[in-house]
C-alpha positions in Angstrom: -31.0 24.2 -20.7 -27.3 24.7 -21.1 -25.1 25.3 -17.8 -24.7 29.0 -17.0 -21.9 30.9 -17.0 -21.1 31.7 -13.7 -22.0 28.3 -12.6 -19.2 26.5 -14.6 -16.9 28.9 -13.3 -17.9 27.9 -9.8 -17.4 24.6 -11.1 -13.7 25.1 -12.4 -13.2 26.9 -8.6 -14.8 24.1 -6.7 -12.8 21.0 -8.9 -9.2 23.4 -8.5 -10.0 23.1 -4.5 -11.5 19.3 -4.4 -8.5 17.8 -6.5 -6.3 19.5 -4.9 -7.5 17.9 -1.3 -7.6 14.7 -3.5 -3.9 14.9 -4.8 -3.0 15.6 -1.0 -4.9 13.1 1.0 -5.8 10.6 -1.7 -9.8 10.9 -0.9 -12.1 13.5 -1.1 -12.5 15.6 -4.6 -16.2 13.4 -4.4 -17.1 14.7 -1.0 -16.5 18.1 -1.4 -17.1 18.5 -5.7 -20.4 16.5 -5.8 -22.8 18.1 -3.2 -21.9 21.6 -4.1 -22.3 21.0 -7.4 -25.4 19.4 -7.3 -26.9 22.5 -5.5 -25.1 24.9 -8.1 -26.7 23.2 -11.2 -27.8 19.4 -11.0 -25.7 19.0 -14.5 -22.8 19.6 -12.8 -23.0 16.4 -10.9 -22.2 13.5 -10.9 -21.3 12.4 -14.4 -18.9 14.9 -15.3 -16.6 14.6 -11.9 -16.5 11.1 -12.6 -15.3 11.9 -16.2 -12.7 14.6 -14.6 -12.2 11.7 -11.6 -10.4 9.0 -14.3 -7.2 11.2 -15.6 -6.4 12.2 -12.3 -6.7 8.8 -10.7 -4.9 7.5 -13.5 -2.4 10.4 -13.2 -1.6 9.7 -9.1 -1.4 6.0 -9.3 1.6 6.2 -11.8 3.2 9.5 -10.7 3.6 7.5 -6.9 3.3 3.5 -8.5 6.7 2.7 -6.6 4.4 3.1 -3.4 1.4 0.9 -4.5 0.3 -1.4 -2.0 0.3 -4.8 -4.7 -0.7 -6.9 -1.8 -3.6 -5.0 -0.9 -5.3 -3.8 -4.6 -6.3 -7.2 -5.1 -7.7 -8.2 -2.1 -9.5 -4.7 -2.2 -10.8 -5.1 -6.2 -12.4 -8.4 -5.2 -14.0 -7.0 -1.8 -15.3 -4.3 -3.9 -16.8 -6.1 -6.4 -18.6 -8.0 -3.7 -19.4 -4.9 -2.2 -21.5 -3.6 -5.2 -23.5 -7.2 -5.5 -24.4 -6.5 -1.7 -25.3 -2.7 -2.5 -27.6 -3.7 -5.4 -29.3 -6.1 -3.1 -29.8 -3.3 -0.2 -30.8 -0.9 -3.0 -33.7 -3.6 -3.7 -34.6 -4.1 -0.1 -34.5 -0.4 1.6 -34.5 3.2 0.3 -32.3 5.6 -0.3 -32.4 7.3 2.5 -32.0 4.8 5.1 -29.3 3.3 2.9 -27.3 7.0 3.5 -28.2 7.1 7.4 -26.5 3.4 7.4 -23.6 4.0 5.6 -23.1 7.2 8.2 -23.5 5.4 10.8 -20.8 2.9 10.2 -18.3 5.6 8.4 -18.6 7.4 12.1 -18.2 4.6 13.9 -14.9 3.9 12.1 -14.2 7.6 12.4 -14.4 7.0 16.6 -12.7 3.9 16.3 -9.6 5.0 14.6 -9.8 8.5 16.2 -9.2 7.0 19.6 -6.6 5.2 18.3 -7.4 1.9 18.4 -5.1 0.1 15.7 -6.7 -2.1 12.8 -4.2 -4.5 11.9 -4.0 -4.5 7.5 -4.4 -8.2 7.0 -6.1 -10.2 4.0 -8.9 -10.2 6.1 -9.3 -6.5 7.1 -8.4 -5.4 3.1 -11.5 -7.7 1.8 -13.5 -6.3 4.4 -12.9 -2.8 3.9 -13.1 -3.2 0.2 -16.4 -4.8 0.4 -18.0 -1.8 2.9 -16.2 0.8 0.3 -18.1 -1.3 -2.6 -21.2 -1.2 -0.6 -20.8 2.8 0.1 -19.7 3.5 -3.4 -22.5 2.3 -5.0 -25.4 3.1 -2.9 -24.3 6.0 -1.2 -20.9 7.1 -4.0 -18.7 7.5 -1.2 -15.9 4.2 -1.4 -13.0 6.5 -0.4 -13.3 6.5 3.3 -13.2 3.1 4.3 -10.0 2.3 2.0 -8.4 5.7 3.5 -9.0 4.4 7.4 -7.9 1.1 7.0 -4.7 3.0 5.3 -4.7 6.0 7.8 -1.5 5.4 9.7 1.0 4.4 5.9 2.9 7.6 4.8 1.2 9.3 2.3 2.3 8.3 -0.9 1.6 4.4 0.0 -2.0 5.9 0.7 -2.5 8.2 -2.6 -0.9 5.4 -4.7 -2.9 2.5 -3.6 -6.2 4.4 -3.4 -5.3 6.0 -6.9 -4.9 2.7 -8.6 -8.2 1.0 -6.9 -10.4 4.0 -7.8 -8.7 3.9 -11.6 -10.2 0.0 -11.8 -13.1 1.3 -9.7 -14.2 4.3 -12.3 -12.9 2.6 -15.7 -15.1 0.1 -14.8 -18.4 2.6 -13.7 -17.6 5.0 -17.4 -17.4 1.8 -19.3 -21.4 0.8 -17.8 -22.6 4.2 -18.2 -21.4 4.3 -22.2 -23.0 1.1 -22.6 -26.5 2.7 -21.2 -25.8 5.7 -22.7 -25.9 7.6 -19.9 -22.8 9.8 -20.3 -23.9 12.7 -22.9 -22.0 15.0 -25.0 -22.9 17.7 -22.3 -21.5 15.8 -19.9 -18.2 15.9 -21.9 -18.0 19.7 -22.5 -18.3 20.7 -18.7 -15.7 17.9 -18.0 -13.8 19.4 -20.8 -14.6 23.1 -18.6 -13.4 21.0 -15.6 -10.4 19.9 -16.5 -8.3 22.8 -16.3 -9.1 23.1 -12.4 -8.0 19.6 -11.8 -4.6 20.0 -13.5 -4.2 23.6 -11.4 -5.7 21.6 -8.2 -2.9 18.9 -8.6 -0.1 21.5 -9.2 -1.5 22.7 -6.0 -1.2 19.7 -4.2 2.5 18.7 -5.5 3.6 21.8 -3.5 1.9 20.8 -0.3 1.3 17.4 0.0 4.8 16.7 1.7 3.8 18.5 4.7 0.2 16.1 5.1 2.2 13.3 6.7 1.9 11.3 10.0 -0.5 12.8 12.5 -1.9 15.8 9.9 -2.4 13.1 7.2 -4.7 10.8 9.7 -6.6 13.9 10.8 -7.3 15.5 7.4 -8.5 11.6 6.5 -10.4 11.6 9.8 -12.2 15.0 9.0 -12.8 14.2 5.5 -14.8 10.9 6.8 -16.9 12.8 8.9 -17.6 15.1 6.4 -18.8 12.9 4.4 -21.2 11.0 6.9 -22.7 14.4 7.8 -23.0 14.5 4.4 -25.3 11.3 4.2 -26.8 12.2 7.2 -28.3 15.2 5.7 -29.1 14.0 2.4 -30.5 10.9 4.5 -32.9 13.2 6.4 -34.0 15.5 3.6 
C-alpha cells in the first residue's frame, strides 16, 4: 500500500527538523527521524533515512574535512567493525529487548559520567573502545552516534561534526552496500528518500545559520540530551 500523502509530508517536516539537529550537533537525525516515522507509517523507517543519511554524511565530512580527527577515524573504523562481530553474537544469545535495555543502560551511565564532568581522556585506547560500544549499539540497537559524540563532547564543534561525519560515511556506505546485495532496499524505498531529500538539504541550510552558536558548554549539553533521548528511547521500545 503506497505511503499516504500527509504522511510523506510529515516525513519531509520531521527529516527538515532531524538534519538540521544533525548538521548542528553531528548526531541525532536517527534518534529523532526513525521512531516517529516508524509510528507515522512503518515504510517510512528505516531504509529510506539511511538512504537520505549517506549524502549528508558525505556532504559534512568534506564541507568541515580540515577538522577531521585522522588520528581517531581509524582507530574508531576498526573498534566498529569489532563492535558489529560482538553485536551479531549478542543478537544470537539474547533478545531484542534486553539488547535495547542494555545498551540504555550503558548510554546513561556515560550520560552521568560525562555530565558530572568527569574527563575521559581521547587516547588509542578510549577511541577503540568507544568505537567498538558504538559498533555494538549501531547494530543491535541502530544508535552508534552517542558514544562517538561523548567521547568527542568537549572538541569544538566542527572537529565533532567532521570526525563523526566521515565515520558514519564508512559506517552507512558499508550498511547500503549489504542491504543491495540482499536486496533489501526497494524502489519504494528510493522514491520516499527521493520525497526526503528536499528536507535534508533545507534542514542543513538551517543548520549552517546556527550551528556557530552550539559551541562549548551548549554543544556538550545538546550531545548530553540527545544521549538520553535516545536511551529513553530504548528503554521504551525495550519494555514494549
Amino acid at each position: 500500500m503506497p505511503v499516504e500523502l500527509w504522511a510523506l509530508v510529515v516525513a519531509l517536516v520531521v527529516t527538515t527538523v532531524a538534519s538540521s539537529v544533525q548538521g548542528i550537533v553531528g548526531i541525532g537525525f536517527a534518534v529523532l527521524s526513525v521512531p516517529i516515522l516508524s509510528l507515522v507509517d512503518p515504510d517510512l523507517a528505516p531504509v529510506p533515512q539511511l538512504l537520505v543519511t549517506a549524502p549528508m554524511a558525505v556532504w559534512m565530512a568534506w564541507h568541515e574535512r580540515s577538522h577531521i580527527d585522522l588520528s581517531g577515524v581509524g582507530l574508531i573504523v576498526a573498534g566498529r567493525a569489532a563492535g558489529a562481530g560482538i553485536g551479531l553474537a549478542l543478537l544470537k544469545i539474547s533478545n531484542d529487548s534486553t539488547l535495547d535495555l542494555l545498551m540504555a543502560g550503558i548510554v546513561l551511565v556515560a550520560v552521568v559520567i560525562f555530565g558530572f564532568g568527569i574527563k575521559v581522556s581521547r587516547t588509542p585506547a578510549t577511541k577503540a573502545a568507544a568505537g567498538t560500544l558504538s559498533g555494538v549499539a549501531a547494530l543491535v540497537a541502530s544508535i552508534g552516534g552517542p558514544a562517538l559524540a561523548l567521547l568527542y563532547q568537549d572538541e569544538r564543534g566542527p572537529v565533532i561534526r567532521a570526525t563523526l561525519a566521515t565515520i558514519f560515511s564508512i559506517g552507512i556506505a558499508i550498511t547500503i552496500t549489504a542491504r543491495t546485495l540482499a536486496g533489501e532496499i526497494t524502489a519504494a524505498d528510493l522514491r520516499i528518500g527521493l520525497v526526503m531529500f528536499p528536507g535534508l538539504v533545507a534542514g542543513l541550510a538551517i543548520a549552517r545559520v546556527f550551528r556557530h552558536r552550539f559551541e562549548g558548554a551548549h554543544m556538550r549539553t545538546a550531545i548530553l540530551v540527545i544521549s538520553t533521548l535516545a536511551a529513553v528511547g530504548l528503554i521504551v521500545r525495550g519494555l514494549t
